[in-house]
Residue, then its C-alpha position, 0 to 999 in steps of 0.5 A: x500500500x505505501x509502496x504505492x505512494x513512494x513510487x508516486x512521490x518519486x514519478x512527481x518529484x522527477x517531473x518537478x525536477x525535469x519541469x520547463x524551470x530547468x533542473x537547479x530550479x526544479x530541485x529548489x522547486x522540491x526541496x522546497x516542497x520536502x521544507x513545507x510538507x514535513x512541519x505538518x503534523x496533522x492530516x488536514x494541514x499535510x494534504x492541504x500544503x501538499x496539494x496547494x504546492x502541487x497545484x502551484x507548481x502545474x499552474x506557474x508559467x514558468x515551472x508547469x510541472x505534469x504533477x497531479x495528486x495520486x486519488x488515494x491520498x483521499x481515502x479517509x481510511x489511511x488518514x488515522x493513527x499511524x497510517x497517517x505517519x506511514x503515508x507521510x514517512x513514505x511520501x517524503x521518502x519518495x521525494x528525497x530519493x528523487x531529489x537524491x537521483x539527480 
C-alpha cells in the first residue's frame, strides 16, 4: 500500500525536477516542497500544503510541472493513527530519493 505512494512521490518529484524551470530550479522547486510538507503534523494541514504546492507548481508559467495528486491520498481510511505517519514517512521518502537521483 505505501509502496504505492513512494513510487508516486518519486514519478512527481522527477517531473518537478525535469519541469520547463530547468533542473537547479526544479530541485529548489522540491526541496522546497520536502521544507513545507514535513512541519505538518496533522492530516488536514499535510494534504492541504501538499496539494496547494502541487497545484502551484502545474499552474506557474514558468515551472508547469505534469504533477497531479495520486486519488488515494483521499481515502479517509489511511488518514488515522499511524497510517497517517506511514503515508507521510513514505511520501517524503519518495521525494528525497528523487531529489537524491539527480
Amino acid at each position: 500500500m505505501f509502496e504505492d505512494y513512494f513510487n508516486w512521490a518519486f514519478s512527481i518529484g522527477k517531473e518537478i525536477i525535469n519541469s520547463k524551470s530547468g533542473k537547479e530550479k526544479g530541485k529548489e522547486y522540491l526541496k522546497r516542497l520536502i521544507y513545507e510538507i514535513r512541519s505538518e503534523d496533522t492530516p488536514g494541514r499535510f494534504l492541504e500544503k501538499l496539494s496547494e504546492k502541487l497545484t502551484e507548481y502545474k499552474t506557474n508559467a514558468n515551472i508547469q510541472a505534469k504533477v497531479y495528486v495520486l486519488q488515494d491520498i483521499m481515502k479517509k481510511e489511511i488518514w488515522h493513527a499511524d497510517k497517517f505517519y506511514y503515508l507521510k514517512a513514505s511520501i517524503l521518502a519518495g521525494f528525497l530519493n528523487a531529489l537524491s537521483s539527480e
